[in-house]
C-alpha positions as CSV (number, residue, x, y, z in Angstrom):
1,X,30.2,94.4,56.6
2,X,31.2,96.6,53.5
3,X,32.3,95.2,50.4
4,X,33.7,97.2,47.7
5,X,32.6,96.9,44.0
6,X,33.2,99.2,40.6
7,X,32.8,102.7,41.6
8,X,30.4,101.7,44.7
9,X,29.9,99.8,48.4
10,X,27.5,97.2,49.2
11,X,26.8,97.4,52.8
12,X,24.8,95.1,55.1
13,X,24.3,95.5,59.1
14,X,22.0,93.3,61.9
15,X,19.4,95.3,63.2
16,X,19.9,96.4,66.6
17,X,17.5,96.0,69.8
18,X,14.8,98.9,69.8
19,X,15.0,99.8,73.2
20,X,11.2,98.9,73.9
21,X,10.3,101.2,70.5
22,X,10.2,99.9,67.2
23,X,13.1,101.0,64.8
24,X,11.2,104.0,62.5
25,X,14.1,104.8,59.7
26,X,18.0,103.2,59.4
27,X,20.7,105.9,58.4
28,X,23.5,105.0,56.6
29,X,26.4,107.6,57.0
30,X,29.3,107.7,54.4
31,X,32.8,109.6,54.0
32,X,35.9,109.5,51.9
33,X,38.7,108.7,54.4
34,X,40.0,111.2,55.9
35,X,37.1,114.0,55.2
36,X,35.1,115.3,58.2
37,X,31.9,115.4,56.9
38,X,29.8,112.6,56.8
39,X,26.7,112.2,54.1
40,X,23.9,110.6,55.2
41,X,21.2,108.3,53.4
42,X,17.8,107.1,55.4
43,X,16.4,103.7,54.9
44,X,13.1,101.9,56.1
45,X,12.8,100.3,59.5
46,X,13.3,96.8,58.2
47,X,16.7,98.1,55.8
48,X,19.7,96.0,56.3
49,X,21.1,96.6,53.4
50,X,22.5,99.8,51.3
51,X,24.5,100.2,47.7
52,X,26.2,103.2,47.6
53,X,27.0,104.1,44.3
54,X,28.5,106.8,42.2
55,X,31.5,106.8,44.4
56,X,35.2,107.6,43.6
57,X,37.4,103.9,42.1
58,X,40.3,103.5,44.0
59,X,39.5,105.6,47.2
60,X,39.1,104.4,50.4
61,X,35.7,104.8,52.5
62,X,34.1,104.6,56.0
63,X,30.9,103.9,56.5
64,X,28.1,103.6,59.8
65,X,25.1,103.0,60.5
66,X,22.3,104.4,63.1
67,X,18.6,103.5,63.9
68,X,15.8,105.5,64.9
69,X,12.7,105.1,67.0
70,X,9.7,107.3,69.0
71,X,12.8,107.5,71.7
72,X,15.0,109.3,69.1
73,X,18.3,108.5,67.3
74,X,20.7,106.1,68.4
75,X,24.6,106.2,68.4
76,X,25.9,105.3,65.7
77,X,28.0,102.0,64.9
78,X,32.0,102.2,64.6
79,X,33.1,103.4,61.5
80,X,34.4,100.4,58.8
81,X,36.2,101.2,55.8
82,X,36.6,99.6,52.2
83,X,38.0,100.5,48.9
84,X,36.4,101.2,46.0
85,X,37.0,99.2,43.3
């Protein structure tokens, strides 16, 4: 879920099964719609949470969310998007 506040996101996620290998770092990617590039932030294992702040009021965002383990990075989560406010 991402919720838009004053000139930032809150985001929260459900950790993911591991596979058999515990979840090592959480990766939060973000973009301004319609922008190619993706930026990406790394969290601890047990993250399920993220505020993303410094961002632009008024423009629209997308924002997903990966986990790693020993096995390597997973796919990442469908992209959700949310206005700043």
């Amino acid at each position: 879920m991402v919720v838009g506040g004053y000139e930032n996101l809150f985001v929260t996620w459900n950790r993911p099964g591991d596979g058999g290998s515990s979840i090592t770092v959480v990766h939060v990617g973000i973009r301004r719609k319609g922008l190619a590039d993706w930026q990406w932030f790394s969290g601890g294992p047990a993250t399920t949470t993220a505020r993303i702040s410094g961002l632009i009021s008024g423009a629209e965002y997308e924002v997903r969310v990966t986990m790693e383990n020993d096995l390597g990075r997973g796919s990442a989560s469908l992209s959700v998007g949310a206005v700043v406010g």
